[in-house]
Biopython code that builds the backbone (N, CA, C, O; Angstrom):
import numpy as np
from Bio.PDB.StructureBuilder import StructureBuilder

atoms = [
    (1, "UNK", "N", (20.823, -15.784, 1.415)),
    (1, "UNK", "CA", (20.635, -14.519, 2.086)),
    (1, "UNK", "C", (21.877, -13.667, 1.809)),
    (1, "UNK", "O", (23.004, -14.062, 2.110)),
    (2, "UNK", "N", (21.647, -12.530, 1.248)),
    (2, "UNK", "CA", (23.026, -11.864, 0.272)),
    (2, "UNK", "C", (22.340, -10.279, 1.223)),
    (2, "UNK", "O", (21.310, -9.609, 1.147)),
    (3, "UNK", "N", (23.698, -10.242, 2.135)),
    (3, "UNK", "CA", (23.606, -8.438, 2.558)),
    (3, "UNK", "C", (24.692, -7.710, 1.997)),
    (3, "UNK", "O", (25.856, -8.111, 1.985)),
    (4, "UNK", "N", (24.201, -6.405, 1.434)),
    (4, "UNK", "CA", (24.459, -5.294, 0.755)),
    (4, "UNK", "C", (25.109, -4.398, 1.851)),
    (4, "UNK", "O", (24.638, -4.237, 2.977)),
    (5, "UNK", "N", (26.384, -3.773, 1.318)),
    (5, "UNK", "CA", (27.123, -2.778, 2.313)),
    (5, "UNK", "C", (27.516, -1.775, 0.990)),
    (5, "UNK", "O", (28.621, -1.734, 0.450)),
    (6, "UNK", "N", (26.376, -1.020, 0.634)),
    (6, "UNK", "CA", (26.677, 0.053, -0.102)),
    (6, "UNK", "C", (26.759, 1.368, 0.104)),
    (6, "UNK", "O", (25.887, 2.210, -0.110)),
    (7, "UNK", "N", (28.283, 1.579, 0.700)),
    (7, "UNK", "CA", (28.512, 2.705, 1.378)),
    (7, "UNK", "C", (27.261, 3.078, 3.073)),
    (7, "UNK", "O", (27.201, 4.128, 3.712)),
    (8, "UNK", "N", (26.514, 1.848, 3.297)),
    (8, "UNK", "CA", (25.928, 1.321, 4.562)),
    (8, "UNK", "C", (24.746, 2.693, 4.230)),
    (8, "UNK", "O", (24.668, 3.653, 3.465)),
    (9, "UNK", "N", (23.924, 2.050, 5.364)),
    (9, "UNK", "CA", (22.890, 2.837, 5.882)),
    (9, "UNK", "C", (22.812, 3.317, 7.370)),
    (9, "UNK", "O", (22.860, 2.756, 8.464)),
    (10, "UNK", "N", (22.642, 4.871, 6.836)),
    (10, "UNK", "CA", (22.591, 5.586, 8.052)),
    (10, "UNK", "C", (21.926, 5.071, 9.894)),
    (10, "UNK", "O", (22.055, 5.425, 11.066)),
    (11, "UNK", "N", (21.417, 4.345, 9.305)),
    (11, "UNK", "CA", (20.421, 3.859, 10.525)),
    (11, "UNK", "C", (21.640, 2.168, 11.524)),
    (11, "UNK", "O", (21.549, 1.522, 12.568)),
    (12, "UNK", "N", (22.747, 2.227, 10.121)),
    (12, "UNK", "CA", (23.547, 1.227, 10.917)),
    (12, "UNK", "C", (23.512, -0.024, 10.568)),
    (12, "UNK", "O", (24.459, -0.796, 10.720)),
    (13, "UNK", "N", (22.024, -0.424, 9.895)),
    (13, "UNK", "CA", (21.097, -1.673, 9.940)),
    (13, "UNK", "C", (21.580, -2.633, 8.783)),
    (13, "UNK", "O", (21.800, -2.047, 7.723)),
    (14, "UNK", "N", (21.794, -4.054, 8.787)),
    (14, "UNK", "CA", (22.408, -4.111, 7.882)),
    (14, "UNK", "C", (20.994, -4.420, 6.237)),
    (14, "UNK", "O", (19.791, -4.669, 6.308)),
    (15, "UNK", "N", (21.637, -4.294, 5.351)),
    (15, "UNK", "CA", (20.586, -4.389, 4.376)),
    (15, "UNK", "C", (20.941, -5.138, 3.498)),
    (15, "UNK", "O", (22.031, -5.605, 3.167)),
    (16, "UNK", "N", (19.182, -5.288, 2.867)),
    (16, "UNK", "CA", (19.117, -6.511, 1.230)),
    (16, "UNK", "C", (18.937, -5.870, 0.583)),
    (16, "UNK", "O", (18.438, -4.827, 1.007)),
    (17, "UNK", "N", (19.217, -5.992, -1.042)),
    (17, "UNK", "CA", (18.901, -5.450, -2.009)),
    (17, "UNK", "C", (17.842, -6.219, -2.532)),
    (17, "UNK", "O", (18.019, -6.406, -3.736)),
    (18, "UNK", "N", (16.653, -6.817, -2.038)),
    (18, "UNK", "CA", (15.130, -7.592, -2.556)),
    (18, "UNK", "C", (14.960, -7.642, -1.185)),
    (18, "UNK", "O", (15.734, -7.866, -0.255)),
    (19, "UNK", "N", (13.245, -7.268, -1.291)),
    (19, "UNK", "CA", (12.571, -7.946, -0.678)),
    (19, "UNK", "C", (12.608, -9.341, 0.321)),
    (19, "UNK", "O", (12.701, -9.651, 1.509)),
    (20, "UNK", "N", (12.428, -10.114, -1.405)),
    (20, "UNK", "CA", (12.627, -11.192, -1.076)),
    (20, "UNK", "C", (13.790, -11.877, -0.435)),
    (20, "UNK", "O", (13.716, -12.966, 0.135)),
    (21, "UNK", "N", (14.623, -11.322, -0.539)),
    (21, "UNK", "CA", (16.526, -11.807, 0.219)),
    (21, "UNK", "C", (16.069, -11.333, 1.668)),
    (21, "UNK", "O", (16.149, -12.327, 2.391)),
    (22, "UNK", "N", (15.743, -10.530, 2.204)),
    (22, "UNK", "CA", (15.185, -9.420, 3.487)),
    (22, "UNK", "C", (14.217, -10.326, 4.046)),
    (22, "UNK", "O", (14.498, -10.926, 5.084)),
    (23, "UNK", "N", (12.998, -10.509, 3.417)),
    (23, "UNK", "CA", (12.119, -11.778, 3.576)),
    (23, "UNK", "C", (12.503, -13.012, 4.638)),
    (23, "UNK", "O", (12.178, -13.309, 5.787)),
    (24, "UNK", "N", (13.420, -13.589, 3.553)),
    (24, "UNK", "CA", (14.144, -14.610, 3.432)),
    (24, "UNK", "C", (15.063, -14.607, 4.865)),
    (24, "UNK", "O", (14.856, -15.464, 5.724)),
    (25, "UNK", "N", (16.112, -13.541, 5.032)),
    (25, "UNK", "CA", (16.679, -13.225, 6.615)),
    (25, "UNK", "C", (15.653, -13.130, 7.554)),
    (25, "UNK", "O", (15.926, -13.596, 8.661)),
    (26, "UNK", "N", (14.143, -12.474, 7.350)),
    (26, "UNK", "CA", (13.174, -12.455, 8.552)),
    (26, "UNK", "C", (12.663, -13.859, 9.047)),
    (26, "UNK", "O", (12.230, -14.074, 10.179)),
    (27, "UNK", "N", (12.803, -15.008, 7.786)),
    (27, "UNK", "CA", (12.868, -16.512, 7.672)),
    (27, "UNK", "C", (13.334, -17.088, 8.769)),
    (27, "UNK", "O", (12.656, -17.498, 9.711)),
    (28, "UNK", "N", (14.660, -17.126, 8.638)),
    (28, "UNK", "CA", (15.862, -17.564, 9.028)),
    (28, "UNK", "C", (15.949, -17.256, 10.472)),
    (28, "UNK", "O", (15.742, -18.127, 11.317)),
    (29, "UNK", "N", (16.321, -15.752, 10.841)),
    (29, "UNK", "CA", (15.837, -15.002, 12.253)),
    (29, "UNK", "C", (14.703, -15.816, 13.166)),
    (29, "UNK", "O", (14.818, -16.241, 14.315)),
    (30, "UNK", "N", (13.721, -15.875, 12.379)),
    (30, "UNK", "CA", (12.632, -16.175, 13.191)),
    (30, "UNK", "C", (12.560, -17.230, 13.577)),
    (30, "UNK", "O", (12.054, -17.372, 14.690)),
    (31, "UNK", "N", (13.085, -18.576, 12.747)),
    (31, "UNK", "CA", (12.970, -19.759, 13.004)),
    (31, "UNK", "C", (14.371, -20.213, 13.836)),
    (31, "UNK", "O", (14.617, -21.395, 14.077)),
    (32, "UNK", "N", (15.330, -18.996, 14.273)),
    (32, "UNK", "CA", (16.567, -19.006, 15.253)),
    (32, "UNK", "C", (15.741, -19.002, 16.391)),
    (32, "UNK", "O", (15.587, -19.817, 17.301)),
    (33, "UNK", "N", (15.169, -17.743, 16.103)),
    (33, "UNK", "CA", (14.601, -17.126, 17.673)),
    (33, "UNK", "C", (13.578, -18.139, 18.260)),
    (33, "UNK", "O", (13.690, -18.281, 19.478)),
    (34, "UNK", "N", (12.621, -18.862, 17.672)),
    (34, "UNK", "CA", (12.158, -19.898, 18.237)),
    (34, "UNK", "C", (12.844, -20.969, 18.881)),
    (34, "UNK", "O", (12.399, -21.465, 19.916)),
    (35, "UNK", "N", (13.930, -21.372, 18.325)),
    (35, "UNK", "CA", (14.668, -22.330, 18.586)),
    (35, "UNK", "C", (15.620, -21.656, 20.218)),
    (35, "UNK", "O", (15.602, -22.325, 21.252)),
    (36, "UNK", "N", (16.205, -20.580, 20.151)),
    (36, "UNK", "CA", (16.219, -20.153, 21.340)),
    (36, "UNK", "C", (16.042, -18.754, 21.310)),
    (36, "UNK", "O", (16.674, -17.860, 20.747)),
    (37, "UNK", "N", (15.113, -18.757, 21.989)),
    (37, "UNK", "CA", (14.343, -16.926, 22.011)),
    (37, "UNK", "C", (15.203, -15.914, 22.864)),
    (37, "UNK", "O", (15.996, -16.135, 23.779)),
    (38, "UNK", "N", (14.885, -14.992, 22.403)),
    (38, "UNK", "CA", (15.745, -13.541, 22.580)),
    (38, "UNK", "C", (15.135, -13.232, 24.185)),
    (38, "UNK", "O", (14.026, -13.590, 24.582)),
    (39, "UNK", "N", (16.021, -12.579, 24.875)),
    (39, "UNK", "CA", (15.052, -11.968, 25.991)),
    (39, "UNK", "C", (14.644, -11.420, 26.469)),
    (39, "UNK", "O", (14.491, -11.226, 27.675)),
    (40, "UNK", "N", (14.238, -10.858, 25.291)),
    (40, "UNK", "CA", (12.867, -9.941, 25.120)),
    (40, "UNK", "C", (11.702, -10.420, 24.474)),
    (40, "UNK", "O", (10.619, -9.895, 24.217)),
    (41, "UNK", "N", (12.281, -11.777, 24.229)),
    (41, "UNK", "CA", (10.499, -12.807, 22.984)),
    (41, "UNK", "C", (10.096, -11.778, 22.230)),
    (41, "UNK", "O", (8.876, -11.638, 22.145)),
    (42, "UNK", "N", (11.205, -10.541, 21.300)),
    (42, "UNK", "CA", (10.502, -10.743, 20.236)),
    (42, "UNK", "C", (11.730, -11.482, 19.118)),
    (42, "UNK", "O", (12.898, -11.812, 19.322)),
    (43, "UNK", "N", (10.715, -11.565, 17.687)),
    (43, "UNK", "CA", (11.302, -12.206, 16.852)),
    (43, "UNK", "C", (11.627, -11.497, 15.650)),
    (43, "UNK", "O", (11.205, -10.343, 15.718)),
    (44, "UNK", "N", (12.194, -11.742, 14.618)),
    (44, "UNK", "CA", (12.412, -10.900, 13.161)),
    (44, "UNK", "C", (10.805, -11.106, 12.623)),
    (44, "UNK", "O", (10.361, -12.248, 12.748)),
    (45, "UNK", "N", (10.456, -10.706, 12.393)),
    (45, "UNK", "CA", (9.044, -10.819, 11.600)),
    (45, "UNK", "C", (8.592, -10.219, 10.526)),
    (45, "UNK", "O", (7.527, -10.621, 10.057)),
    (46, "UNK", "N", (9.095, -9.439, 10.075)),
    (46, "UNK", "CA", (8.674, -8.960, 8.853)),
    (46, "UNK", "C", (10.253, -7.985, 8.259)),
    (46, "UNK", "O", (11.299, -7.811, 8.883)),
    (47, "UNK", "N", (9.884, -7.514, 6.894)),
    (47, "UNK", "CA", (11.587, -6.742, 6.421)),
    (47, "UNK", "C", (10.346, -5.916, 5.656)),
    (47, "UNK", "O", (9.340, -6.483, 5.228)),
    (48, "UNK", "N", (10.621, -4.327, 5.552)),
    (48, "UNK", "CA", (10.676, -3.330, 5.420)),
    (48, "UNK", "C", (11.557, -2.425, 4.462)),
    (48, "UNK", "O", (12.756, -2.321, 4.721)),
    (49, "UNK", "N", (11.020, -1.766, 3.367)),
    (49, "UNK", "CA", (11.919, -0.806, 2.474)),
    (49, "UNK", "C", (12.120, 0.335, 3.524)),
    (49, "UNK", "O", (11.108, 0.870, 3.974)),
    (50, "UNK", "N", (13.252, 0.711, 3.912)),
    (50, "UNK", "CA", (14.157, 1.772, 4.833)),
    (50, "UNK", "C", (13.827, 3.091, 3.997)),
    (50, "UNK", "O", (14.269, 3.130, 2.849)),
    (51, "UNK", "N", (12.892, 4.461, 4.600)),
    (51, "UNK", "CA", (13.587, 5.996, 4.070)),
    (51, "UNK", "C", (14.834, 6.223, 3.668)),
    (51, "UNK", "O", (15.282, 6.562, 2.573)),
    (52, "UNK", "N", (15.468, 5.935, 4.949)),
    (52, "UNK", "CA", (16.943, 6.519, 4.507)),
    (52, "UNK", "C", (17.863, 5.934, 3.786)),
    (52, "UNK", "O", (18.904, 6.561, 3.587)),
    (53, "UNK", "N", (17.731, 4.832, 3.323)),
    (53, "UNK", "CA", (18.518, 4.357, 1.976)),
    (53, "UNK", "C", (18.000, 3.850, 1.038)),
    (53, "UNK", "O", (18.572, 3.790, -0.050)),
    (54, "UNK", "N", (16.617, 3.299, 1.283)),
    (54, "UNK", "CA", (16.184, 2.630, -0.047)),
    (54, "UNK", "C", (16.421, 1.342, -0.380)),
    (54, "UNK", "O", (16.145, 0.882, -1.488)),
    (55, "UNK", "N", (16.913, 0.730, 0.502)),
    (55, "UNK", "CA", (17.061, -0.471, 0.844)),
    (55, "UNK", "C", (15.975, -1.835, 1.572)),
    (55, "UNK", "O", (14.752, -1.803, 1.708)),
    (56, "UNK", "N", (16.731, -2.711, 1.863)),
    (56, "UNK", "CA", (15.429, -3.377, 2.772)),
    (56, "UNK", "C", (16.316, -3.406, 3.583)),
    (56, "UNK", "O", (17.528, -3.188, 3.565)),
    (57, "UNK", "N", (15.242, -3.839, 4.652)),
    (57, "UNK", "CA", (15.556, -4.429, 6.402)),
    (57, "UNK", "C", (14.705, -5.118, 6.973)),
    (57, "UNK", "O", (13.519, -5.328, 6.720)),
    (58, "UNK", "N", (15.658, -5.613, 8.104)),
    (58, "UNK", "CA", (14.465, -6.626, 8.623)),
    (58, "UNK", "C", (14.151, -6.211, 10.183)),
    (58, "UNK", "O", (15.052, -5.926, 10.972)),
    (59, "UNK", "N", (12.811, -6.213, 10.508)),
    (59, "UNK", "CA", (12.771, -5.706, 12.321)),
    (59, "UNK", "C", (11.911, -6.839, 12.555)),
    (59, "UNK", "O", (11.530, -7.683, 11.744)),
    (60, "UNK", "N", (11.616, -6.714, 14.019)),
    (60, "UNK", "CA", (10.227, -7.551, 14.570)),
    (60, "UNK", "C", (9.763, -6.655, 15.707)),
    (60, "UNK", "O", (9.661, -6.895, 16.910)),
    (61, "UNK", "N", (9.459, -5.348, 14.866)),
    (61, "UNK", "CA", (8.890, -4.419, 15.216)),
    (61, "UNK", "C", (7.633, -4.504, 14.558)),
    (61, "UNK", "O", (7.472, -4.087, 13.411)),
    (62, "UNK", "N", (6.543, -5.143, 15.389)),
    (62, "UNK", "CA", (5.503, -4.767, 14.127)),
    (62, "UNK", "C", (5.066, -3.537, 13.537)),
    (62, "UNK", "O", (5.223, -2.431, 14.055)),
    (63, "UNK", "N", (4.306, -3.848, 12.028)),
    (63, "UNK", "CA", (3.937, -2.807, 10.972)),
    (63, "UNK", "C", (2.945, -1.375, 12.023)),
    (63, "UNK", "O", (2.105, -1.459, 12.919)),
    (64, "UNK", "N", (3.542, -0.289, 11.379)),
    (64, "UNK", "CA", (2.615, 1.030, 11.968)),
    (64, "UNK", "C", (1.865, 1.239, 11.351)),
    (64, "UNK", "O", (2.080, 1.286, 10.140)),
    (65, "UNK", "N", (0.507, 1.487, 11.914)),
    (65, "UNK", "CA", (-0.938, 1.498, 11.178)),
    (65, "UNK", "C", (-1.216, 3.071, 11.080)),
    (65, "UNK", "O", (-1.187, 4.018, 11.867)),
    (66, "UNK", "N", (-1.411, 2.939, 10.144)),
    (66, "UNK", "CA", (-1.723, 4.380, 9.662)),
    (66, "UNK", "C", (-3.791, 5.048, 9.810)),
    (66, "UNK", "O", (-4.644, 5.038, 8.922)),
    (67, "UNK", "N", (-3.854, 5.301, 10.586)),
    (67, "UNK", "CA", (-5.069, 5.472, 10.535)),
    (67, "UNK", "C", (-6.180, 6.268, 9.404)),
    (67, "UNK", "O", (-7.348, 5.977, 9.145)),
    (68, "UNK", "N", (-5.166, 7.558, 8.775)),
    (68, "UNK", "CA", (-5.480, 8.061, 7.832)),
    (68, "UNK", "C", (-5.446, 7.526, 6.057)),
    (68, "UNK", "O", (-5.743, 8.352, 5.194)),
    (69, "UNK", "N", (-5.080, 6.167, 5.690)),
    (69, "UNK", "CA", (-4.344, 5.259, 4.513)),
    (69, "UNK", "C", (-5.384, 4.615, 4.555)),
    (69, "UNK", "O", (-5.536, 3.639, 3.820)),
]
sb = StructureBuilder()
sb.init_structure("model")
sb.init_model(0)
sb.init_chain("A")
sb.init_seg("    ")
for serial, (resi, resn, name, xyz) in enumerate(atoms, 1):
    if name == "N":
        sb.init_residue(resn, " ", resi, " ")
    sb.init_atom(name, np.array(xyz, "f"), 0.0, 1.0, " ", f" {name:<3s}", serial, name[0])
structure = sb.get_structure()
């Protein structure tokens, strides 16, 4: 799991340069948070290409459905 600090992203968040590395941290996260959960029960669940840098990230915010797509 390799995070990128290229001149950072506006949003603060830290970032991957793949997918798959981003992926890979939502992995890792998730199988923490099971082991002892956050308290709020949620978890990392999915990583996301960021607008504002072009980067990846990881939330466990789930995906926004676009009704019009």
């Amino acid at each position: 799991m390799t995070a990128i600090h290229l001149g950072g992203c506006p949003t603060g968040k830290k970032q991957f340069a793949t997918e798959e590395a981003a992926d890979e941290a939502a992995g890792v996260l998730t199988r923490s948070n099971l082991r002892r959960p956050r308290e709020d029960g949620r978890t990392a669940c999915r990583s996301y290409r960021c607008e504002d840098c072009g980067q990846w990230h990881v939330t466990s915010t789930p995906p926004r459905i676009h009704p019009n797509r």
